[in-house]
ChimeraX commands (.cxc) that place a marker at each C-alpha (Angstrom):
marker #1 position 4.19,-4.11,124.76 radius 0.5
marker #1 position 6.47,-6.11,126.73 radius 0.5
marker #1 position 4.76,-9.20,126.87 radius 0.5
marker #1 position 4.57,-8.86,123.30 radius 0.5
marker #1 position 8.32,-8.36,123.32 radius 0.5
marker #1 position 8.28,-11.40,125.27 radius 0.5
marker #1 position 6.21,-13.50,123.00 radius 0.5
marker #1 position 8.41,-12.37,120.56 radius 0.5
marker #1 position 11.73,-13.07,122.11 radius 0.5
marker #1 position 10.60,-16.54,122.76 radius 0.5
marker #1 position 9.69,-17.15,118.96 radius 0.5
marker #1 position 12.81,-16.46,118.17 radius 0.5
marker #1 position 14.50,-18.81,120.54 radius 0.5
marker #1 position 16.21,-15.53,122.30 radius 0.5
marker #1 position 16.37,-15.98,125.88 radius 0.5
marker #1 position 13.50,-12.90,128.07 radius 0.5
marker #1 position 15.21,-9.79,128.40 radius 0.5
marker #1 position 14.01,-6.67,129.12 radius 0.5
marker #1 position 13.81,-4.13,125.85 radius 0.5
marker #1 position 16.84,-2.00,127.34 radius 0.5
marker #1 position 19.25,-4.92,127.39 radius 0.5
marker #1 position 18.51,-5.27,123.46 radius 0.5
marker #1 position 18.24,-1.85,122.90 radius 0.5
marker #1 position 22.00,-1.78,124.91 radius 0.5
marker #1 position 23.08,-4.76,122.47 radius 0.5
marker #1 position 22.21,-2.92,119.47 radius 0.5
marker #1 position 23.91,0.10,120.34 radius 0.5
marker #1 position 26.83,-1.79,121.07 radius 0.5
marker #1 position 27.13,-3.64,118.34 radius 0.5
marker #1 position 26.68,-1.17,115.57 radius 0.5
marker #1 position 29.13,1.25,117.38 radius 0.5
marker #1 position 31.59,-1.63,117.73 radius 0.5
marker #1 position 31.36,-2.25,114.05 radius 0.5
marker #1 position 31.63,1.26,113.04 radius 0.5
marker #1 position 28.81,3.44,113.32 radius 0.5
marker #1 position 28.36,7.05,113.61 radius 0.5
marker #1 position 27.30,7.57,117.00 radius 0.5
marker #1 position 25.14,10.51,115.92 radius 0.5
marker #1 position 23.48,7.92,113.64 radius 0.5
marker #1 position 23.39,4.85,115.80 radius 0.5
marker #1 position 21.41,7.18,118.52 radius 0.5
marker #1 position 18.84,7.97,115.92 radius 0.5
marker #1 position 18.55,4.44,115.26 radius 0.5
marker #1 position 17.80,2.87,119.00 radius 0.5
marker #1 position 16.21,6.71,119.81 radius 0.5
marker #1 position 15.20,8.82,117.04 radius 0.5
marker #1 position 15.84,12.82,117.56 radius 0.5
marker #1 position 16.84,14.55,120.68 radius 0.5
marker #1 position 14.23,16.25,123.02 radius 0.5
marker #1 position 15.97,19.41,122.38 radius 0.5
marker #1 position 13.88,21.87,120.22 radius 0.5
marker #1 position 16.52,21.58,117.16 radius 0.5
marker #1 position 15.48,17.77,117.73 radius 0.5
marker #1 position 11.86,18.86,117.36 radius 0.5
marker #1 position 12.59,20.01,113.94 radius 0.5
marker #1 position 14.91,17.38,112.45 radius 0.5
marker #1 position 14.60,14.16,110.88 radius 0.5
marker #1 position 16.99,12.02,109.63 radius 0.5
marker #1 position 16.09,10.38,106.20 radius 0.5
marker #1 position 14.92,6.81,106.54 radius 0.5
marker #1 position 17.07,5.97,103.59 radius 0.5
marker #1 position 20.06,7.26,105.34 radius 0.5
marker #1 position 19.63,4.99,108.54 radius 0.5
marker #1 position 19.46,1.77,106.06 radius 0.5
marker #1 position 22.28,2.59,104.61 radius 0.5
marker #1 position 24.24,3.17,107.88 radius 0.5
marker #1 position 22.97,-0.09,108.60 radius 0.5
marker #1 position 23.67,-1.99,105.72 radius 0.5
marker #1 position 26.92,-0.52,105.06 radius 0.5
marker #1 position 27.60,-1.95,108.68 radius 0.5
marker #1 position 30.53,-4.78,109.75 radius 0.5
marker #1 position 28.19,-6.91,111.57 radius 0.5
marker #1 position 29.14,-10.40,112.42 radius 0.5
marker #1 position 27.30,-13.09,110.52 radius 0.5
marker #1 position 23.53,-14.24,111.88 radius 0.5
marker #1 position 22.73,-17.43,112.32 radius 0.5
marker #1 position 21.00,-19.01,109.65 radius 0.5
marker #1 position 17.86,-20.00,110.95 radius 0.5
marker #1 position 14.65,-18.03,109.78 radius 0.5
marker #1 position 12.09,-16.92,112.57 radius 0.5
marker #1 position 8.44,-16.35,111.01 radius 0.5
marker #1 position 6.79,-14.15,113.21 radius 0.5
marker #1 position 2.90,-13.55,113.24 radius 0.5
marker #1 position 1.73,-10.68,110.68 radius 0.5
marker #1 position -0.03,-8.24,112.54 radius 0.5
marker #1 position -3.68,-7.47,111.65 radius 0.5
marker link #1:1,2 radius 0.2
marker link #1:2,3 radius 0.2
marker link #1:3,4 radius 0.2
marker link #1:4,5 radius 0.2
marker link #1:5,6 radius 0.2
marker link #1:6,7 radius 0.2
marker link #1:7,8 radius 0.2
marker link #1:8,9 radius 0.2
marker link #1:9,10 radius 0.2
marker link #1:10,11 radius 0.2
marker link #1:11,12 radius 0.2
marker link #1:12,13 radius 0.2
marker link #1:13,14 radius 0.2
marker link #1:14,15 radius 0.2
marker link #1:15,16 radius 0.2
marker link #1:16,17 radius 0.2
marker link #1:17,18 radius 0.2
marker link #1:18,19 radius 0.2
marker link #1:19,20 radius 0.2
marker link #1:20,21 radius 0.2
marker link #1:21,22 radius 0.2
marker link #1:22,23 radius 0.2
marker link #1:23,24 radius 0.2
marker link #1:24,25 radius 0.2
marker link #1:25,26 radius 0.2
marker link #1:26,27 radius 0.2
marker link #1:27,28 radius 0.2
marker link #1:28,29 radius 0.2
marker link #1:29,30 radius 0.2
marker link #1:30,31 radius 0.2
marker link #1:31,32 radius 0.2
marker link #1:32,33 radius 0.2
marker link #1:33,34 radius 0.2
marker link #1:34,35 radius 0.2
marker link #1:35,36 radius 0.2
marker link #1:36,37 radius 0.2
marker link #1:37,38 radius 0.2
marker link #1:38,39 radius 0.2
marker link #1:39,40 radius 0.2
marker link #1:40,41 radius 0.2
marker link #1:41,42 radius 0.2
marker link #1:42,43 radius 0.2
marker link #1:43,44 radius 0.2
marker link #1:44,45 radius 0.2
marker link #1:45,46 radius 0.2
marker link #1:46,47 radius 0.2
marker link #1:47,48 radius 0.2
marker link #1:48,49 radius 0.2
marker link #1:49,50 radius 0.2
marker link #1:50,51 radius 0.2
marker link #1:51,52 radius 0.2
marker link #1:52,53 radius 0.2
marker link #1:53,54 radius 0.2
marker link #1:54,55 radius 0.2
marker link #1:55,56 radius 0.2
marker link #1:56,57 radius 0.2
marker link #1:57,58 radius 0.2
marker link #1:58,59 radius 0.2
marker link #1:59,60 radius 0.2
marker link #1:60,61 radius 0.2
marker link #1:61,62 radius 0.2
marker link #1:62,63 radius 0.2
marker link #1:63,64 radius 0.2
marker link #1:64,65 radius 0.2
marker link #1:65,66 radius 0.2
marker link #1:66,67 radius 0.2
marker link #1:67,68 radius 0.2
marker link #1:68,69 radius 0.2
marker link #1:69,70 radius 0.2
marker link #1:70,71 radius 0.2
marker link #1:71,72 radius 0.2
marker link #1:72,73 radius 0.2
marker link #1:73,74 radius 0.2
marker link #1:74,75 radius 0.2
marker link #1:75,76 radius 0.2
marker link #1:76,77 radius 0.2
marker link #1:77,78 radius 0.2
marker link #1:78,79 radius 0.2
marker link #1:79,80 radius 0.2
marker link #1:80,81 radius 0.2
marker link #1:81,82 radius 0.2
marker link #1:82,83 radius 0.2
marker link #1:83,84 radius 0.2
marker link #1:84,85 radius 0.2
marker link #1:85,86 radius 0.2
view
């Protein structure tokens, strides 16, 4: 999976960094730009390991629209195709 990552990093023109460090950015980010905590976690982590984590689930619908409804600073304009997988 991390070579993958790699492969994928390098597509992309992002310098090789492990998958913490952009895990680490994302949280960062989104919190900086306003998240929920509770909702960024989910995001980067999904539930808990608690046994009330066992038995939650957070709406997929609900974590795009956390996202989208985000402050994020503006992407660079470049598009990155990526291979489909099979």
């Amino acid at each position: 999976m991390l070579k993958k990552f790699h492969q994928d990093c390098a597509r992309a023109g992002i310098p090789e960094r492990r998958q913490h460090d952009s895990r680490r950015t994302w949280l960062s980010t989104v919190l900086a730009a306003g998240a929920n905590e509770t909702h960024a976690k989910w995001i980067a982590h999904g539930p808990r390991p608690t046994v009330l984590g066992g038995y939650l689930s957070m709406p997929w619908s609900t974590l795009c629209a956390v996202v989208a409804g985000l402050k994020l600073p503006e992407p660079e304009k470049r598009v990155v195709r990526l291979p489909q997988r099979a």
